[in-house]
N, C-alpha and C positions, 0 to 999 in steps of 0.2 A: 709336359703340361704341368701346371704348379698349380697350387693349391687355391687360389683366389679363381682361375681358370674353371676348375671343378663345380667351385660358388657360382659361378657365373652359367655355365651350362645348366644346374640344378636347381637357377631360380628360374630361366627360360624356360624349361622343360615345364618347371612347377604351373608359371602364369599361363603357359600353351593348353596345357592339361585341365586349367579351372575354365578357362575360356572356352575350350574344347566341351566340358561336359555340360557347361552353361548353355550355348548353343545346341548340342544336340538335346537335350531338355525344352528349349522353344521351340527346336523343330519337330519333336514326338508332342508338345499342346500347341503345333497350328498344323501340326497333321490332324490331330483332334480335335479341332475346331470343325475342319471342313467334313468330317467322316461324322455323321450324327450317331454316335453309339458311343457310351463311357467304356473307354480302353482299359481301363482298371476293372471296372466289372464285367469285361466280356473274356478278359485274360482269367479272371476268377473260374468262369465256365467255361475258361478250355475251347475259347473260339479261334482255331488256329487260323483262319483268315486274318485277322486282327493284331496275332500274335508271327505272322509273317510278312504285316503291313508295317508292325513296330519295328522287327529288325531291319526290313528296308532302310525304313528312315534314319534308325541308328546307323549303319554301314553308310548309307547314303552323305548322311551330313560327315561323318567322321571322316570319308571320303574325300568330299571337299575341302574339309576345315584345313585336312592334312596337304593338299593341293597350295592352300594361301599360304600354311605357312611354308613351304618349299620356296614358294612364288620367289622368283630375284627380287621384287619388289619388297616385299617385307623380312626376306631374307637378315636382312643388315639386322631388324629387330634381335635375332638369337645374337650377334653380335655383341651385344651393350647387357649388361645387369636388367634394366628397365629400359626399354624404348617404347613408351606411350605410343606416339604416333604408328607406331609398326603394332603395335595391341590394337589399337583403335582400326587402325584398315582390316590385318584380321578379324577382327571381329564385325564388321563393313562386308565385306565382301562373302564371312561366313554365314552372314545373315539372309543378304540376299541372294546367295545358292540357294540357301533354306525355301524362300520364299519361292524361288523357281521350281523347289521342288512341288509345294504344296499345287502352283500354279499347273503346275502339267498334271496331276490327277483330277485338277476341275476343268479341264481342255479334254481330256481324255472321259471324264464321265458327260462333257457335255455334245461329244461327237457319239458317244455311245449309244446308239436309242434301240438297242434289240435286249438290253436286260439292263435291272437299276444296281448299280455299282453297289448302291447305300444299303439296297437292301438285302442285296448277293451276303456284304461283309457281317452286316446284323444277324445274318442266319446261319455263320459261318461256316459257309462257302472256302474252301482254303484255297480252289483255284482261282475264285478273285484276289484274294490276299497273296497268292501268288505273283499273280498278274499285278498288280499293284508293287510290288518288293522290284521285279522286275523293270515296271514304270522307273523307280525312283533310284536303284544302280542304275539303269543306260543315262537315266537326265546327270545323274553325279556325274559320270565319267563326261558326258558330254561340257561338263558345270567349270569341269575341274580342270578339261582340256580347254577353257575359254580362257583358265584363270593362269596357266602355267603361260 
């Protein structure tokens, strides 16, 4: 492998990695969107409900992200210096896992009616925060097996 080779793997990597942290940063504030509790201020007080909801979502989306970019479909992307259109589906496709995942905690809070999801995690509860982290690895793997 020569030297330009090197370049080329290192700027793929670079743009994978900004795109990757980009996404999972939307996906930890539309997790936050749907969960009514400031995730900064409930992590200050050590609500590990909240703090086992976050890593969910991190794992969860990094999960997927890493699934698109594997995909044969965007594959060819790592190939080229820059391949916009293979950024662009990555970032497509890692968007709306995201979005499926947020979806399946509001399908899941809204089949739930023997205790309030919202209020288990505000009182932290860590076995909701469990049960939530849980929720959003099986929806990944399930996200990421659609996308391979």
């Amino acid at each position: 492998m020569d030297f330009m080779n090197y370049l080329t793997d290192l700027a793929s990597i670079s743009i994978f990695v900004v795109l990757g942290l980009v996404i999972m940063l939307f996906g930890s504030f539309a997790v936050d969107l749907v969960i009514p509790c400031s995730f900064p201020e409930e992590i200050k007080k050590k609500n590990q409900a909240v703090g086992w909801i976050s890593a969910g979502a991190y794992i969860a989306t990094g999960f997927i992200i890493r699934s698109v970019i594997a995909s044969p479909a965007v594959a060819s992307a790592t190939d080229q210096i820059i391949n916009l259109s293979g950024i662009i589906s990555s970032a497509i496709y890692s968007i709306i896992g995201t979005i499926f995942l947020v979806l399946g905690y509001v399908i899941v809070k809204l089949f739930n009616r023997k205790y309030d999801l919202n209020k288990e995690i505000g009182e932290g509860n860590a076995a909701a925060g469990i049960m939530i982290f849980g929720i959003f690895v099986g929806l990944s793997m399930i996200i990421s097996g659609a996308i391979a």
